[in-house]
N, C-alpha and C positions, 0 to 999 in steps of 0.2 A: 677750566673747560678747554683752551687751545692746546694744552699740556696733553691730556687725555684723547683727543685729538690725533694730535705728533702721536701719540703710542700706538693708536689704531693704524693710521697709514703707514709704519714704522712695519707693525704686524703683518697688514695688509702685503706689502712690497716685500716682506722675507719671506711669507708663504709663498706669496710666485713666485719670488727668485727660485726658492728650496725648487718647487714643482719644475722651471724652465729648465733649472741645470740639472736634474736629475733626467729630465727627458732629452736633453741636448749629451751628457754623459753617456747615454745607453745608445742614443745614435751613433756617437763618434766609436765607441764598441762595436756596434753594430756594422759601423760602416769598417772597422779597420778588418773583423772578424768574415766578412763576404768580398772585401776586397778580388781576393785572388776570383775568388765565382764570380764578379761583374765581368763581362765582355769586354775584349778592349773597344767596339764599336758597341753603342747602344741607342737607342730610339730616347731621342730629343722632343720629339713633337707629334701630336697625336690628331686624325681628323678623325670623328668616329669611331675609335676605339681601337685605328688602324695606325702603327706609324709610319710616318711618312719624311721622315728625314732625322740623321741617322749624325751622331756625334761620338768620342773621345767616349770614354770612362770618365776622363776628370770632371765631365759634366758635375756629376753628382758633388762635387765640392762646391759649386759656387752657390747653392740656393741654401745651404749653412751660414756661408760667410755672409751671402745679402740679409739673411735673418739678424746676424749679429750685426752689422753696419747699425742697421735698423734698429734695431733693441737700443743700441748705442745712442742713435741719433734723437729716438724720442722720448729717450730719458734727457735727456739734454733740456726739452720741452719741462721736462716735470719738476726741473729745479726753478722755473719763472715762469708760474702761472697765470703772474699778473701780466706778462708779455699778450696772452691768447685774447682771443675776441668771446665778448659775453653777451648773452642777452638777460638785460631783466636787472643790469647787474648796479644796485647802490650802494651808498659806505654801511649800512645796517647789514647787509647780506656778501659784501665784498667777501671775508674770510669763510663764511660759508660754502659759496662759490668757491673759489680756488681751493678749497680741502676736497667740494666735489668732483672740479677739473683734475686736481692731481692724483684722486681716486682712478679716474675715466684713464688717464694716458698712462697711469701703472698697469693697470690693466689691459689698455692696449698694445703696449709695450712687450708686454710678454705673452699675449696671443698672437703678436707675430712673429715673435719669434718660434712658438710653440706650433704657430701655422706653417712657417719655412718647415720648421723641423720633419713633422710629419708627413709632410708633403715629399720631402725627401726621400723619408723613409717608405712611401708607398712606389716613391718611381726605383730605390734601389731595389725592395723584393720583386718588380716588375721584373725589372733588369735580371736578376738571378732567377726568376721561374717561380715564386715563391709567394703564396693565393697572398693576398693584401684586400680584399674586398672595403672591410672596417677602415683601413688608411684611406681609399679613397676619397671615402664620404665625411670622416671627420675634420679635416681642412677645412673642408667645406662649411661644415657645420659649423665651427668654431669662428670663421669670419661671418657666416650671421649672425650670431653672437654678439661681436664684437660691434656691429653694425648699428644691432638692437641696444647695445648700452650708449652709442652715441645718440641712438635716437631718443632713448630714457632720457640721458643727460638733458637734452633739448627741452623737451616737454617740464620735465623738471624744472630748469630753469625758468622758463616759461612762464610757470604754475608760482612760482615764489613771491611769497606775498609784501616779505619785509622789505 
């Protein structure tokens, strides 16, 4: 049973790796491919739709590397999930728990980085003139998301009767 287990979350964390690094590959293409079209001055900060202070080109590298920091740092989390705080949580349901918890920051793990990512990629085709509408909103999307399966986990937990 714990064997079978390990193979799923095993599964689970290489399909989103595969997914992260393929969308994190296409950015760094993307980004090396529009380089020369980004401004050397670009719109950092936006009040209604308008910007209003005004940054470097290199801007567009650091909300990549924060994504990786990140990715980095709560995987760290998902090798000690007895570390986290539980609710609900007894030795009948303890490995229960932590397959679910390790489920939850696998997956958190790489919707933030998949959120840095795209987020990027809506502010560089900003930056070059180039419609993004869809990058806008899916960021956005994908940290409800991400929200919504914490708040799953909770209820779940919650809910757990062993």
């Amino acid at each position: 049973m714990s064997g079978d287990i390990s193979v799923k979350i095993k599964s689970f964390k290489f399909l989103l790796s595969f997914i992260s690094m393929g969308i994190l590959v296409y950015h760094l293409i993307n980004l090396f491919l529009l380089w020369s079209d980004i401004p050397d001055r670009i719109a950092i900060h936006f009040t209604n739709d308008v910007p209003d202070n005004w940054g470097s080109k290199f801007f567009v590298l650091i909300m990549p590397i924060i994504g990786l920091l990140l990715w980095w740092l709560i995987g760290l989390f998902t090798k000690h999930p007895e570390k986290l705080n539980y609710i609900n949580l007894t030795a009948k349901n303890r490995e229960k728990q932590y397959n679910m918890s390790k489920n939850i920051m696998i997956f958190i793990q790489h919707l933030v980085l998949i959120i840095s990512i795209l987020a990027n990629e809506s502010f560089i085709r900003y930056s070059v003139g180039i419609e993004n509408s869809v990058l806008n909103f899916l960021p956005l999307f994908l940290t409800a998301i991400m929200f919504l399966a914490v708040f799953y986990n909770l209820i779940w937990a919650a809910r757990l009767k062993e």
